[in-house]
C-alpha positions as CSV (number, residue, x, y, z in Angstrom):
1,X,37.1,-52.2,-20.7
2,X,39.1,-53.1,-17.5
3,X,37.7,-51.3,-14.6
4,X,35.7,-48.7,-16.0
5,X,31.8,-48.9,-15.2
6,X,29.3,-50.1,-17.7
7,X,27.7,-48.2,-20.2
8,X,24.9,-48.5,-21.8
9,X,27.0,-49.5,-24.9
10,X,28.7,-52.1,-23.4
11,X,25.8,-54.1,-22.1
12,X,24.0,-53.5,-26.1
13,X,27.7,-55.0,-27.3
14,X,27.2,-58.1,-24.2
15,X,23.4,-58.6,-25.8
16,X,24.6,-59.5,-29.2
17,X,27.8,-61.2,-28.0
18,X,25.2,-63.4,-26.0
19,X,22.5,-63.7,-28.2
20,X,23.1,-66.5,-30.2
21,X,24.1,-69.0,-27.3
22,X,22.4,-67.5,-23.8
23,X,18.5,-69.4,-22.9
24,X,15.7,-66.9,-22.1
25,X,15.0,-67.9,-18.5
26,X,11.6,-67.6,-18.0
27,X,9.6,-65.6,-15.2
28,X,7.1,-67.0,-13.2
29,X,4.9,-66.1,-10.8
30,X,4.9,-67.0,-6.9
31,X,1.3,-67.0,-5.4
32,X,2.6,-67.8,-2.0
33,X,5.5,-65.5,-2.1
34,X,3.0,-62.9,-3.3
35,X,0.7,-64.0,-0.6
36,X,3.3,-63.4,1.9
37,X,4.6,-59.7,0.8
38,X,1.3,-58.4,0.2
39,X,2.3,-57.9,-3.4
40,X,3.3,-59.3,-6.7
41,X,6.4,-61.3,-6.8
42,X,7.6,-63.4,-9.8
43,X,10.8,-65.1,-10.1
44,X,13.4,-65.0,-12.5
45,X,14.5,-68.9,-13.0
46,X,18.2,-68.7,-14.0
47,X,18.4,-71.8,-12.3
48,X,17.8,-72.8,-15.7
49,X,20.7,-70.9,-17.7
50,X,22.9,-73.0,-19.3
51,X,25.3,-74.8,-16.4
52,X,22.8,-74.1,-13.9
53,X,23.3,-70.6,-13.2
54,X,23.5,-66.9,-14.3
55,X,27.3,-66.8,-14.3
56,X,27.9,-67.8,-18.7
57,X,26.4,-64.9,-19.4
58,X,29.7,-62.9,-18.0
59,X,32.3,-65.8,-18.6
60,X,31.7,-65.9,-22.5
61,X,31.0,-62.4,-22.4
62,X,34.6,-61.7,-20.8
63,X,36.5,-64.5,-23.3
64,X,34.6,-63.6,-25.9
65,X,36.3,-60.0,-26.2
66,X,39.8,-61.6,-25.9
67,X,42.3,-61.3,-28.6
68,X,43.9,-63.6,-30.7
69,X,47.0,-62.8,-28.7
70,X,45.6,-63.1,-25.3
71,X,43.5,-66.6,-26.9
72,X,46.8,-68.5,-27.5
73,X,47.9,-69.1,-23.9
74,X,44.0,-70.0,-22.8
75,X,42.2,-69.0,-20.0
76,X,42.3,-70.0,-16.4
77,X,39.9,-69.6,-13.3
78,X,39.5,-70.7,-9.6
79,X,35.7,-71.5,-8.7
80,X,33.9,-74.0,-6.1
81,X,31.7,-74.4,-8.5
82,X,29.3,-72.0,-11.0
83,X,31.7,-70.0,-12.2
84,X,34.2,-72.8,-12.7
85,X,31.4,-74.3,-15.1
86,X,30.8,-71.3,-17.0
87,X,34.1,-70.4,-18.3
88,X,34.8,-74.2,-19.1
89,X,31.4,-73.6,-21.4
90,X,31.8,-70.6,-22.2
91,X,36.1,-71.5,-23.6
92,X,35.0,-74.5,-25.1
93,X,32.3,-73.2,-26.8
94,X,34.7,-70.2,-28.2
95,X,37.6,-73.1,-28.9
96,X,39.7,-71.9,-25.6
97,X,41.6,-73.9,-23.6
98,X,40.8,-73.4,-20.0
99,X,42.3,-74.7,-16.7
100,X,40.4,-73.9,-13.6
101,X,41.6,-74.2,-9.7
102,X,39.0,-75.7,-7.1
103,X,39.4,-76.0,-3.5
104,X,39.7,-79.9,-2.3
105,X,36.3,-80.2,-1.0
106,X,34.6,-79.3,-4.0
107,X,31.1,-81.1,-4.3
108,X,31.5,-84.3,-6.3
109,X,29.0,-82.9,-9.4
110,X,30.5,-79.3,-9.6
111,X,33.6,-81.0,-10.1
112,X,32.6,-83.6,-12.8
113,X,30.6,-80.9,-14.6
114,X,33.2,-78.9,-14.8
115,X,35.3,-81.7,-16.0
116,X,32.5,-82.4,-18.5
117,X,32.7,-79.3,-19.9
118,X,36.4,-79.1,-21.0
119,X,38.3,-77.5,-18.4
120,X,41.9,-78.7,-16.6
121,X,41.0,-79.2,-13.6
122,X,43.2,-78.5,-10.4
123,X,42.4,-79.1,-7.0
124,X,44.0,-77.0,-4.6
125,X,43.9,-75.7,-1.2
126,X,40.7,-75.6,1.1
127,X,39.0,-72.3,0.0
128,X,38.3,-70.2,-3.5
129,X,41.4,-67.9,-2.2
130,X,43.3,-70.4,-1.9
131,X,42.3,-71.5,-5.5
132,X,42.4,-68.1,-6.6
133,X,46.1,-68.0,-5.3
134,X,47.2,-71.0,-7.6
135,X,45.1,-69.3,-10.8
136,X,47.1,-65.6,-10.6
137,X,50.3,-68.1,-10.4
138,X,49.1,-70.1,-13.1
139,X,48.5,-67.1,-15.4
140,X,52.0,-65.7,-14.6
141,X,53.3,-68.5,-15.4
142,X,51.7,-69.6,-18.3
143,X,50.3,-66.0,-19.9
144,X,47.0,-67.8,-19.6
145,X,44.4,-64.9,-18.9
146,X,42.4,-64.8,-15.6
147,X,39.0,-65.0,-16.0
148,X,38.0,-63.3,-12.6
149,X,34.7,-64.3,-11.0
150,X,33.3,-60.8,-10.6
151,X,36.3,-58.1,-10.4
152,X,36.0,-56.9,-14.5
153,X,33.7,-54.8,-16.3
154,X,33.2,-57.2,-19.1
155,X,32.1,-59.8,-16.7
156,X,29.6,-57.3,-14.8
157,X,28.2,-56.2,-18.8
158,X,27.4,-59.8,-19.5
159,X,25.7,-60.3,-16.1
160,X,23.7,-56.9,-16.8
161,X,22.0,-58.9,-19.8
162,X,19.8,-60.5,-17.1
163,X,19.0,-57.2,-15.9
164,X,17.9,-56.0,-19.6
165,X,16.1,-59.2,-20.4
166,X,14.1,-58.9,-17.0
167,X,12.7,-55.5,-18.7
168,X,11.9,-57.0,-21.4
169,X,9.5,-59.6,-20.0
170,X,8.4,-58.2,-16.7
171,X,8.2,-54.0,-17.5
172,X,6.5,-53.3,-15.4
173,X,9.3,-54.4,-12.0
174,X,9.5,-52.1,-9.4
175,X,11.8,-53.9,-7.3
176,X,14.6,-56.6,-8.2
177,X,16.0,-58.9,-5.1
178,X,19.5,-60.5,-5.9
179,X,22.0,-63.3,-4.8
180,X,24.9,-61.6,-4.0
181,X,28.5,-62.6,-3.3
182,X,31.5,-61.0,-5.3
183,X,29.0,-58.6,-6.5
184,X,29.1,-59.4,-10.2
185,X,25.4,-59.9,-10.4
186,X,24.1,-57.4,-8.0
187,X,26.5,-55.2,-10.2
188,X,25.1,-56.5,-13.7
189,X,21.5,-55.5,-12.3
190,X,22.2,-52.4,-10.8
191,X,23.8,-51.1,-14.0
192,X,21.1,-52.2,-16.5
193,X,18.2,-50.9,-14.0
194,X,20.3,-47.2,-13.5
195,X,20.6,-47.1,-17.2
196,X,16.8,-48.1,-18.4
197,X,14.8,-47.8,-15.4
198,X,16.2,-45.7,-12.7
199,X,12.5,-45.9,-10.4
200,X,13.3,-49.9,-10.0
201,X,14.9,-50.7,-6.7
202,X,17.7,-53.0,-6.6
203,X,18.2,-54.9,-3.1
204,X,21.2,-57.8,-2.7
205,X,21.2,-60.4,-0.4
206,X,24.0,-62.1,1.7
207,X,24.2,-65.3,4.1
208,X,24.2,-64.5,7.0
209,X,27.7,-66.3,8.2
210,X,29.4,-64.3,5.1
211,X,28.1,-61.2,4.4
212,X,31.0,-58.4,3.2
213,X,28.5,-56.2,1.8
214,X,27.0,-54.6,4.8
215,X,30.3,-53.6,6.7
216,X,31.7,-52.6,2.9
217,X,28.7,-50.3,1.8
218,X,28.9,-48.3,5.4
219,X,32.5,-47.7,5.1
220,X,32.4,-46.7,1.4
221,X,35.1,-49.5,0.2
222,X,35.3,-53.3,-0.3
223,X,36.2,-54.5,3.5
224,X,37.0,-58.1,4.2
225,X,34.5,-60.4,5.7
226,X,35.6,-61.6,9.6
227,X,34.6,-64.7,8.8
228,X,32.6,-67.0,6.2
229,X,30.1,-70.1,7.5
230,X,27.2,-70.6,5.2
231,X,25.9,-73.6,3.4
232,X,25.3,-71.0,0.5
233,X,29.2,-71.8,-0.9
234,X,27.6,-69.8,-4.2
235,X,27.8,-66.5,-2.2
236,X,30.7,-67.0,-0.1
237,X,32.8,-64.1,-0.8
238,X,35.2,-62.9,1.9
239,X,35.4,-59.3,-0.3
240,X,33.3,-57.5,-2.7
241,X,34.8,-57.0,-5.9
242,X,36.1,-53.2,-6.5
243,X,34.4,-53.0,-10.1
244,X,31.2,-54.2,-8.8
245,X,31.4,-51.7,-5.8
246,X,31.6,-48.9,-7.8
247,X,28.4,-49.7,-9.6
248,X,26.6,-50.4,-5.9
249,X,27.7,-48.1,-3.8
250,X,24.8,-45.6,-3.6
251,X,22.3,-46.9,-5.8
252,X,21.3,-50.4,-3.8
253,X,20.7,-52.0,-0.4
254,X,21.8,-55.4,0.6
255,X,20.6,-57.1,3.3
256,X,21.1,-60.4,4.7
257,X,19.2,-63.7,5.6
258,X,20.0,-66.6,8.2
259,X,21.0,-70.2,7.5
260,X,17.4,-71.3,8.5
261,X,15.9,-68.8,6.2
262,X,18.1,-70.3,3.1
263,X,16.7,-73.8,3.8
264,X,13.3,-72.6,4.3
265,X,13.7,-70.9,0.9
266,X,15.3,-73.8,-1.1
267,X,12.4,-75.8,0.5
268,X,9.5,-73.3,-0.8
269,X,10.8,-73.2,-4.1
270,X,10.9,-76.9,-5.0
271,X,8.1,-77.9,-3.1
272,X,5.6,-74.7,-4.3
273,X,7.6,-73.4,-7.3
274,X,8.8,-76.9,-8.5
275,X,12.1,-75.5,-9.0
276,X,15.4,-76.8,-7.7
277,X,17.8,-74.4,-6.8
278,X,21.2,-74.2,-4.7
279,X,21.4,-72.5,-1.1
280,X,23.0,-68.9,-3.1
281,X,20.4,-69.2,-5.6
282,X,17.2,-69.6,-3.2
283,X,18.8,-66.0,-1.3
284,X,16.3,-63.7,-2.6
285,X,13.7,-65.8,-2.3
286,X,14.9,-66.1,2.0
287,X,14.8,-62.6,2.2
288,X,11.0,-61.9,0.7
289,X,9.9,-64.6,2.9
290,X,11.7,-63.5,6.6
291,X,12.7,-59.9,6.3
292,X,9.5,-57.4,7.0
293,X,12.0,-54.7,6.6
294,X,12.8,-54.5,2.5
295,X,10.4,-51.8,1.6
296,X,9.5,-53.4,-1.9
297,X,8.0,-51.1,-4.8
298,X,5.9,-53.9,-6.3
299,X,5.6,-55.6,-8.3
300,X,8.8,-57.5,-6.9
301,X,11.2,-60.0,-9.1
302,X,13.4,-62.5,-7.4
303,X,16.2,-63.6,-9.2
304,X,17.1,-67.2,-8.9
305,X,20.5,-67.2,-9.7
306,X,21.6,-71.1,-9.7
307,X,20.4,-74.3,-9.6
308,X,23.8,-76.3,-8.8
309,X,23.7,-78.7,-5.9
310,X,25.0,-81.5,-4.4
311,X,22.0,-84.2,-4.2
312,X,23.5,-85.1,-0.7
313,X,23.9,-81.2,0.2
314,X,19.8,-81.3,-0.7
315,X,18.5,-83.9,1.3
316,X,20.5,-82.2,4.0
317,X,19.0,-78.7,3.4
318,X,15.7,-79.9,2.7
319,X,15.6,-82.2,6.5
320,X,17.5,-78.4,7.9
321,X,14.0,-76.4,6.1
322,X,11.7,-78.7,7.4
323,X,13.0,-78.5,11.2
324,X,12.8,-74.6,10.5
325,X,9.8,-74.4,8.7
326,X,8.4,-76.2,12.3
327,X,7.4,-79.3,10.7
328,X,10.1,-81.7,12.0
329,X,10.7,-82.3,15.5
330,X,13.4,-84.2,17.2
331,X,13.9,-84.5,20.7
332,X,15.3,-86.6,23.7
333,X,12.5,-88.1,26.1
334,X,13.6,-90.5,29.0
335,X,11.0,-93.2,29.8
336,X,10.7,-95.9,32.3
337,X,12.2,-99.2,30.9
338,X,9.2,-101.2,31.6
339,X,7.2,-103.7,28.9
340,X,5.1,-100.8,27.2
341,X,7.0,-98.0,28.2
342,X,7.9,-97.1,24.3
343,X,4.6,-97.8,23.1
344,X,3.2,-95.1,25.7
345,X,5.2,-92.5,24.1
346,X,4.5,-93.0,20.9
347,X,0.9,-93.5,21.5
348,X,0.7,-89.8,22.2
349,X,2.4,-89.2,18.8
350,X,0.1,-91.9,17.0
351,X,-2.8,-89.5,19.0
352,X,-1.8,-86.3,17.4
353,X,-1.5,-87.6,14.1
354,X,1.9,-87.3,13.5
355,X,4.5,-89.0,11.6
356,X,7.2,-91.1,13.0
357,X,10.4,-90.1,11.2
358,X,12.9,-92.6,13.7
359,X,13.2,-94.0,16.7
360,X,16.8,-94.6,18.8
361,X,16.5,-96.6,22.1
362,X,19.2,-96.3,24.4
363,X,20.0,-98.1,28.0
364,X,23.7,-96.8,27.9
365,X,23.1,-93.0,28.8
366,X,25.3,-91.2,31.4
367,X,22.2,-90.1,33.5
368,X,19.8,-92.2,33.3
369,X,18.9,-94.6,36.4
370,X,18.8,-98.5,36.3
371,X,15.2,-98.5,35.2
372,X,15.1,-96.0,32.6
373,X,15.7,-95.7,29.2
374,X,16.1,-92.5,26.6
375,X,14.5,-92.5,23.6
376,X,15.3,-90.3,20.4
377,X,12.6,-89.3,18.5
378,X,12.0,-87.6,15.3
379,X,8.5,-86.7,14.1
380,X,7.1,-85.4,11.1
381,X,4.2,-82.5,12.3
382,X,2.1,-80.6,9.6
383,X,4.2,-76.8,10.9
384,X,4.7,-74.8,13.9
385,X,1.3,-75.3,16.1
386,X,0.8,-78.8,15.2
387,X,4.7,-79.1,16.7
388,X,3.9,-77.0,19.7
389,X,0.5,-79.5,20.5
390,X,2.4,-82.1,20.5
391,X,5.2,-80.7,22.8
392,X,2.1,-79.4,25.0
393,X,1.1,-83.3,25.0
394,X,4.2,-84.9,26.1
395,X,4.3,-82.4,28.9
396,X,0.9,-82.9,29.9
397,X,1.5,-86.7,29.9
398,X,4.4,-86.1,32.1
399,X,7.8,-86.6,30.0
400,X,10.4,-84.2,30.6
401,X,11.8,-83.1,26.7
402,X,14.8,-82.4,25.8
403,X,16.0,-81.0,21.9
């Protein structure tokens, strides 16, 4: 199938290819989410696929469909992380050897789940280019194929099977919000939604710091990204796929959403959903919740689209959507070193009924005077205006604050 777009045949072949070893994600609803669009909004928990994430439905579809020939030499990949898990699954499951390439600073679990799986693994290089580099090599060398992460029809038919199973259990979607990246997924959905239900909308999400699509979609080609700083690693593609572009240009809108709004998002879905997802995975969710601008046909279905994260990456994220969400605050306050001086300060926190989160005391500042001392506070607050009182109450007890 190569580069050819997806037909409705193909994703019918992907169905029963995937059938027998694919989960049924469930869809739930979102009150608040709803609350907040005005509409209905349920999400799509692929955060619960097997590995974590959407991305064995294209992996086994894609090996799956190999010859015996092309089956000999294995399979090989580069991936920071999802996709890296999914073809190890996906070969392993099919009896495949696999080796995949993965930059250095891969996160500890992706790597030992990957590991766990069956795959080789290499580490190589700093980036998935990088990785990608070492895999084309690899395959050269070896006559292993290349399991791309998003560049091959076979890979967007198998990701289209989310789009067809959506149908099935929400018919009634008007709009579908994806995770986007390489454009495998937004592709998948696209094609299944243009095929079966033309009238549903189809908008992709980008990070912010990486976002391809935009600048590609405008100029009516794949265009490389300037440049790529997101904690959503999931999405962090520097250039949309050409396969996947052909089955987006034209028939969907991708829009993106700021660091803030991914931690925010991942924040909202464990605390109100109970679900844990990754940064990439919590995108569609971000953009419901910040962007007034999306023009839903409801009801509205977000697609969570992984659930793979570093437990050291989370606590980080989940401290970074609490300070954005407005219910952290952390400043610099420089009081008189005097007995009682401390206790002053946080009397005006204990009278606000916040949280002390920490305190750091320090004599050794640059610019602070014999007798005074600057203290570092973090405070828990209950959201934005019980963070502003309090700010209005250190003014109005005369300390100068600083973030």
């Amino acid at each position: 199938m190569g580069n050819a777009l997806v037909t409705a045949a193909d994703i019918t072949g992907a169905e029963k290819v995937l059938e027998p070893v694919m989960r049924r994600t469930p869809v739930v609803a979102s009150r608040i989410l709803s609350d907040l669009t005005g509409g209905e909004v349920r999400l799509k928990c692929e955060n619960l696929q097997r590995t974590g994430s959407f991305k064995p439905r294209g992996a086994y579809n894609r090996i799956a469909r190999l010859s015996d020939v092309e089956r000999r030499n294995g399979v090989v990949a580069a991936s920071a992380g999802n996709h890296a898990q999914g073809v190890a699954w996906a070969a392993t499951e099919l009896g495949i050897a696999s080796t995949v390439f993965m930059p250095t600073g891969v996160s500890l679990p992706k790597l030992v789940a990957t590991k766990a799986y069956g795959a080789d693994v290499q580490l190589v290089g700093q980036t998935v280019d990088d990785a990608l580099v070492h895999a084309r090599e690899f395959a050269d060398r070896t006559g292993a194929v290349l399991i791309h992460p998003f560049d091959h029809a076979d890979i967007v038919a198998g990701q289209a099977t989310l789009g067809t199973e959506l149908l099935g259990q929400m018919p009634d979607v008007g709009t579908v919000v994806v995770p986007t990246g390489g454009g495998g997924l937004l592709a998948g959905v696209a094609a299944a939604m243009q095929l079966y239900r033309p009238s549903v909308r189809v908008i992709g999400v980008q990070a912010e710091g990486a976002a391809a699509w935009p600048a590609s979609l405008a100029a009516g080609h794949p265009v490389a990204a300037a440049s790529m700083s997101t904690m959503a690693d999931g999405i962090a593609v520097g250039l949309p796929g050409s396969v996947p572009f052909q089955h987006v240009v034209d028939r969907v809108d991708v829009v993106t959403v700021t660091e803030d709004a991914l931690s925010r998002a991942l924040l909202m879905c464990i605390e109100r959903a109970k679900l844990i997802v990754e940064p990439a995975g919590a995108a569609a969710v971000a953009a419901l919740m910040t962007r007034d601008d999306l023009e839903l046909d409801g009801p509205v279905c977000a697609i969570l689209s992984g659930g793979n994260i570093d437990p050291l990456l989370l606590t980080h994220v989940i401290t970074h959507g609490l300070r954005a969400a407005g219910r952290y605050l952390a400043v610099r306050v420089t009081i008189s070193d005097r007995p009682g001086g401390l206790l002053d300060l946080l009397g005006v926190v204990k009278g606000l009924g916040a949280s002390v989160v920490d305190v750091v005391h320090s004599r050794t500042g640059g610019q602070l005077g014999l007798e005074e001392v600057e203290v570092s506070l973090t405070v828990e607050t209950r959201g934005p205006e019980h963070r502003q009182e309090l700010l209005d109450a250190f003014a109005h007890a005369g300390y100068t604050v600083r973030s």
